[in-house]
Structures are given as C-alpha cells and as structure tokens.
C-alpha positions as CSV (number, residue, x, y, z in Angstrom):
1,X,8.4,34.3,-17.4
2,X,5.8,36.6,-18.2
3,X,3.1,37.7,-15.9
4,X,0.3,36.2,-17.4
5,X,-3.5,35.7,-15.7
6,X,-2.4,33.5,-13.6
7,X,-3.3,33.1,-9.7
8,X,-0.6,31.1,-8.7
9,X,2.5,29.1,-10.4
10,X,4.0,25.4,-9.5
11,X,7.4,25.1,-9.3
12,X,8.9,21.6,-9.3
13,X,12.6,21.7,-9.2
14,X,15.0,18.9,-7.1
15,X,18.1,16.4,-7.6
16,X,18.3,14.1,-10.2
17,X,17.5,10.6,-9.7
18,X,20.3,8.6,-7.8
19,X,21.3,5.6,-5.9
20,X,23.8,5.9,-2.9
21,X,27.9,6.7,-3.3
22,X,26.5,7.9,-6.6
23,X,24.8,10.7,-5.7
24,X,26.9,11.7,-2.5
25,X,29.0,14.6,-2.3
26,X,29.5,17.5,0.0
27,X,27.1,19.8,-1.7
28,X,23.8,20.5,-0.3
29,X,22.4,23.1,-2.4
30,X,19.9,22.9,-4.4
31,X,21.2,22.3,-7.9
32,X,20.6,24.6,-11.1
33,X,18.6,25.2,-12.9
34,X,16.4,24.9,-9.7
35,X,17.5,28.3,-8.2
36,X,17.0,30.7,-11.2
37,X,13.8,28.8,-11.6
38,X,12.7,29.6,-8.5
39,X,13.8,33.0,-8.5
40,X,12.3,34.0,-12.2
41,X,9.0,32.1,-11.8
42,X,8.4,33.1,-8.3
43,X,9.5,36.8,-8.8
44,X,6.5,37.0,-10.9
45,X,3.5,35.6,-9.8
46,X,2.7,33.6,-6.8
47,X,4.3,30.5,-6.3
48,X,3.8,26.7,-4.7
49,X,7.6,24.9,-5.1
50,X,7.8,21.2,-4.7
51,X,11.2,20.0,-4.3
52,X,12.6,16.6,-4.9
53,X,15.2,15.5,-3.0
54,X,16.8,12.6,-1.5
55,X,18.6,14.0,1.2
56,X,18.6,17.3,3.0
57,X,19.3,20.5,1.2
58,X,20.0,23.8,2.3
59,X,17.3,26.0,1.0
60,X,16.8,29.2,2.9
61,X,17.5,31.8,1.0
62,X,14.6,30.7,-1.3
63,X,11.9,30.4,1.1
64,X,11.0,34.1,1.7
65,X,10.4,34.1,-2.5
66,X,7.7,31.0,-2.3
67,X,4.4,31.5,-1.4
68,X,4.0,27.8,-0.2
69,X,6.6,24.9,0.1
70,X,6.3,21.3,-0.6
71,X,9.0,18.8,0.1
C-alpha cells in the first residue's frame, strides 16, 4: 500500500464462512492473506482491524501493529 492522505485504514480480514466439523481443525491462526494484510496495510498508515471469526484465534503477534481492534 502506498501512503496516501489518509488518517486511518480499515482492515477486515477473518475465516471463511463455515458450518461445524467443516471448518474444525487444529489451527488457530489467523489465515492468509489476513496476516500480510495486516502487516502491509497497517505498517503504513494507521489502522482499525475487524476480524471475522467463528472461534478463537490466536492473534498476538498482530496486535502491537493495529491501532484499534474489532472482533
């Protein structure tokens, strides 16, 4: 992303629709693109992230990068 003349950015990034056994498995990161999204986008201007989700994710090592957080 470019830096543009922008005050902040939202960022909407999550799991892909499912229904349950279908969208178990033992993985509970977020899922690409989601991370490089985050980290492109929110490397260069401020950011609000909204993830969608329909379980818990493990998503720490984005948070210090986002300026606000919506789940």
């Amino acid at each position: 992303i470019k830096k543009g003349n922008f005050s902040y950015s939202i960022v909407v990034v999550g799991e892909p629709p499912y229904s349950e056994t279908k969208g178990g498995n033992m993985n509970l990161t977020l899922p690409a693109p989601g991370p490089a999204i985050i980290e492109n986008v929110c490397t260069s201007v401020k950011c609000v992230v909204t993830i969608i989700y329909g379980r818990p994710l493990v998503i720490e090592k984005y948070v210090p990068k986002m300026d606000a957080l919506v789940m």
